[in-house]
C-alpha positions as CSV (number, residue, x, y, z in Angstrom):
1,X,86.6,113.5,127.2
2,X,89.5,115.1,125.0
3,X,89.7,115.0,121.4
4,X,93.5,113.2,121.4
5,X,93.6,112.1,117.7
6,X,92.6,112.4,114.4
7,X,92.9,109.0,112.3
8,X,93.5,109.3,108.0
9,X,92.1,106.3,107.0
10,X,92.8,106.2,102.7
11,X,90.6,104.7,100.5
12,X,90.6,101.5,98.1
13,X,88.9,99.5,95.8
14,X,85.7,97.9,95.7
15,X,87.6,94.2,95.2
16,X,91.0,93.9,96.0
17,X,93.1,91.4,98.2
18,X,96.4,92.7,97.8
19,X,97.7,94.1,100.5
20,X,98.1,97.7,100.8
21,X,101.6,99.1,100.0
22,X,103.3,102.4,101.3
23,X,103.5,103.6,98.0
24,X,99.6,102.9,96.6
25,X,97.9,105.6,95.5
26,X,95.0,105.9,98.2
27,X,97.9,106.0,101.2
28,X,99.7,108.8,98.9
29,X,96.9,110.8,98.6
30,X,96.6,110.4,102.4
31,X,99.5,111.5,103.4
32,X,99.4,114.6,101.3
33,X,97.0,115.5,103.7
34,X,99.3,114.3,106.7
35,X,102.1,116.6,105.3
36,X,99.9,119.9,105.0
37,X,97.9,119.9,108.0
38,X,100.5,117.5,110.3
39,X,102.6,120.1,111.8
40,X,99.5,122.1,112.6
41,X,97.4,119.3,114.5
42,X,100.8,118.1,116.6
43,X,100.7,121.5,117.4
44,X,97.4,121.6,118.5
45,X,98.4,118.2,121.3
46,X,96.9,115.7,118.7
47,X,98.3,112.2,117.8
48,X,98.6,111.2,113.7
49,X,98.8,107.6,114.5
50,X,99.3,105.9,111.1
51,X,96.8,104.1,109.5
52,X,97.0,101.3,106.4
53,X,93.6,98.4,105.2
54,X,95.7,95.2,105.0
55,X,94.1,94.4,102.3
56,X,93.4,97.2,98.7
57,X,89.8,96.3,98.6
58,X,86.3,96.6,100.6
59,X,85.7,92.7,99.7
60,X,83.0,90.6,101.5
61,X,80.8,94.1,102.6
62,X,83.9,95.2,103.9
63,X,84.9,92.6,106.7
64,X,88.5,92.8,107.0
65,X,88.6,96.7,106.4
66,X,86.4,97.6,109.3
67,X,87.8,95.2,111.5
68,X,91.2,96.6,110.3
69,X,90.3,100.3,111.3
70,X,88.2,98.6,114.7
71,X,92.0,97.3,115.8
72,X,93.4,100.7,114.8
73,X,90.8,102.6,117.0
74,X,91.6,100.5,120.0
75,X,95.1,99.8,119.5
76,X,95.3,103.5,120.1
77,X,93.7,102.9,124.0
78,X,92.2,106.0,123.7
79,X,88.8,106.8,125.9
80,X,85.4,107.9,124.6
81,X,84.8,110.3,122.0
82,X,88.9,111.3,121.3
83,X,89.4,110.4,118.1
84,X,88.4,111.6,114.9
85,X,88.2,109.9,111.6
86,X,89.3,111.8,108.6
87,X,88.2,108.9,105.7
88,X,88.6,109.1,101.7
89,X,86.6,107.1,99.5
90,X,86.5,103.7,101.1
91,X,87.7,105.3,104.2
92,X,85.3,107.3,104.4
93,X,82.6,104.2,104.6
94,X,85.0,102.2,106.8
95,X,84.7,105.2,108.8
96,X,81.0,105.8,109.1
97,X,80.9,102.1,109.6
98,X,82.8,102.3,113.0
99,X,80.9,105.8,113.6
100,X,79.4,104.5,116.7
101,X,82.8,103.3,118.6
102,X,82.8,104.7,121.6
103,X,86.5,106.3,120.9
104,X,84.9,108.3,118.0
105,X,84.2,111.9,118.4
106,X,83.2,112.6,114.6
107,X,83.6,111.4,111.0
108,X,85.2,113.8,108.0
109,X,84.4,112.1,105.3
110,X,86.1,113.1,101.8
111,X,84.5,111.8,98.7
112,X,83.2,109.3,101.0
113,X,81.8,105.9,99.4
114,X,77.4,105.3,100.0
115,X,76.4,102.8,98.6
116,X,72.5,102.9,97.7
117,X,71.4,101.4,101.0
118,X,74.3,101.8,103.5
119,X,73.9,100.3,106.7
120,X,73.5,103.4,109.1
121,X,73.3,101.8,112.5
122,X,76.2,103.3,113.9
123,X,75.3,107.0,112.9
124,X,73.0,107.8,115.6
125,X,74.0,111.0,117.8
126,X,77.4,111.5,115.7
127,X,78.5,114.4,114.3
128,X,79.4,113.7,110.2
129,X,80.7,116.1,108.6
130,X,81.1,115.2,104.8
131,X,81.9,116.9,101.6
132,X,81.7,115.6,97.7
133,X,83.4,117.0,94.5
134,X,80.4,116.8,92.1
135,X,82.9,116.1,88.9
136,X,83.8,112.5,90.9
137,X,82.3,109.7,88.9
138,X,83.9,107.1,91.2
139,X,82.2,107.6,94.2
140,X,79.3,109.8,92.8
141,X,78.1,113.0,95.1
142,X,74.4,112.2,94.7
143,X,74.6,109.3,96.6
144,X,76.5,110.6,99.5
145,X,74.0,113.2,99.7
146,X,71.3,110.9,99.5
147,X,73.3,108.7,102.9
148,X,73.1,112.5,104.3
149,X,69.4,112.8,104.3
150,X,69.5,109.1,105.7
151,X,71.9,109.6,108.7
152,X,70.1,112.7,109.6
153,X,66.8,111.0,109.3
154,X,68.6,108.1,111.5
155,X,69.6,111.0,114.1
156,X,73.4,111.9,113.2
157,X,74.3,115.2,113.0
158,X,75.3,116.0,109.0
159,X,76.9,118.8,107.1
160,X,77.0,117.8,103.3
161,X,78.8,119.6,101.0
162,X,79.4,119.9,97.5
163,X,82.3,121.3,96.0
164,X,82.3,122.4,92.3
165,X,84.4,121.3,89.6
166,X,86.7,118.7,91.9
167,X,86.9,114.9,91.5
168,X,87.7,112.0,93.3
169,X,91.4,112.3,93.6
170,X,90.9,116.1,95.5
171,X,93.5,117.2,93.4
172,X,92.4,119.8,92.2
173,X,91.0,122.0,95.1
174,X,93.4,121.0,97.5
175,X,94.0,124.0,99.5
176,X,90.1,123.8,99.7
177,X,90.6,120.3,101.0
178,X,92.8,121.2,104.4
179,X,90.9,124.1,104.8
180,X,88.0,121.9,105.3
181,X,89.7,118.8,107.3
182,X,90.9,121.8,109.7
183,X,87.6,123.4,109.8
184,X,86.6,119.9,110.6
185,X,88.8,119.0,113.5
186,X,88.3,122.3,115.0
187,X,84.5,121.9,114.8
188,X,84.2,118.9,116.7
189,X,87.3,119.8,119.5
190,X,85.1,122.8,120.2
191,X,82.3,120.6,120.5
192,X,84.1,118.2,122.7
C-alpha cells in the first residue's frame, strides 16, 4: 500500500477534561509544524487531515484519547499501512498506543511520553522512529529511551535519538525538528 497521510497528533496533560481548544498550547505547537513542513508534504501527494484529543488530558490510562485518534485513523478510510503518525508528548503515546492499526505505516514520536512500564503490545514489526531533547524535564529522555530498548526487545523497529540542549516545547532547535519529521516521512514512504 501507499503512504497517503501523515497525522500531527499534539500533546496534553496527564489530567485534564477540558476540552481541547484551537488555540491551546499543544495544537499551537502542532501546527507550527503543519505550517513549515505542510506545503512540502501536499506536495509530495500526502493528506494533513487535522487532528484535536476532545479532551486536554490522558485521564483514565488514556481511554478517550486513543479512542479519539482510533476514530481519526479510520475516519480517514485509508487502507493498510498509509498513514503515519507524527505525535508530541501525549501524542506521541496515543500514538504508539495505536501503533499496531492496520492504517499505520510508522510512528515519529517527538518528546514522546513512556511511562515506566508502557504497554507495548501494539509495537511489534512497526517502524518508531523517536527523538528526545535531553534538557525536557516533562517528559524526561531516559525513559523514552528506556521504551526504546523495550519495543525493540518486543520486535519494533526503533531509532532513538537524543538531541542536546532542547526541551519539551522543541522550541529551541526547531529547524532540527522539520528536518527530522521530514527525514521521518521520507524514511518510512521509501520503505513503503
Amino acid at each position: 500500500m501507499t503512504i497517503s497521510s501523515v497525522l500531527f497528533v499534539h500533546g496534553g496533560r496527564e489530567v485534564g477534561y477540558n476540552p481541547v481548544g484551537r488555540f491551546d498550547a499543544p495544537v499551537l505547537r502542532m501546527e507550527l509544524f503543519l505550517a513549515a513542513l505542510g506545503r512540502g508534504l501536499k506536495k509530495q501527494g500526502l493528506a494533513l487531515p487535522r487532528f484535536r484529543f476532545s479532551v486536554q488530558g490522558w485521564n483514565e490510562d488514556g481511554v478517550s484519547a486513543i479512542a479519539d485518534l482510533r476514530r481519526a485513523i479510520e475516519a480517514l478510510g485509508i487502507d493498510d499501512h498509509s498513514v503515519i503518525l507524527v505525535g508530541h508528548s501525549m501524542g506521541g503515546r496515543t500514538s504508539l498506543r495505536l501503533a499496531g492499526h492496520a492504517a499505520v505505516a510508522g510512528v515519529i514520536g517527538l518528546a514522546p511520553w513512556c511511562p515506566e512500564g508502557e504497554p507495548l503490545a501494539e509495537v511489534s514489526g512497526k517502524r518508531l522512529i523517536l527523538a528526545h531533547g535531553t534538557e525536557d524535564v516533562t517528559t524526561l529522555p531516559g525513559l523514552s529511551a528506556e521504551l526504546a530498548e523495550r519495543a525493540r526487545d518486543a520486535g519494533a523497529n526503533v531509532t532513538h535519538t537524543l538531541v542536546p540542549g532542547e526541551g519539551h516545547a522543541l522550541l529551541k532547535r526547531q529547524g532540527w525538528w522539520n528536518q527530522f519529521i521530514l527525514d521521518g516521512v521520507a524514511e518510512l514512504r521509501a520503505s513503503d
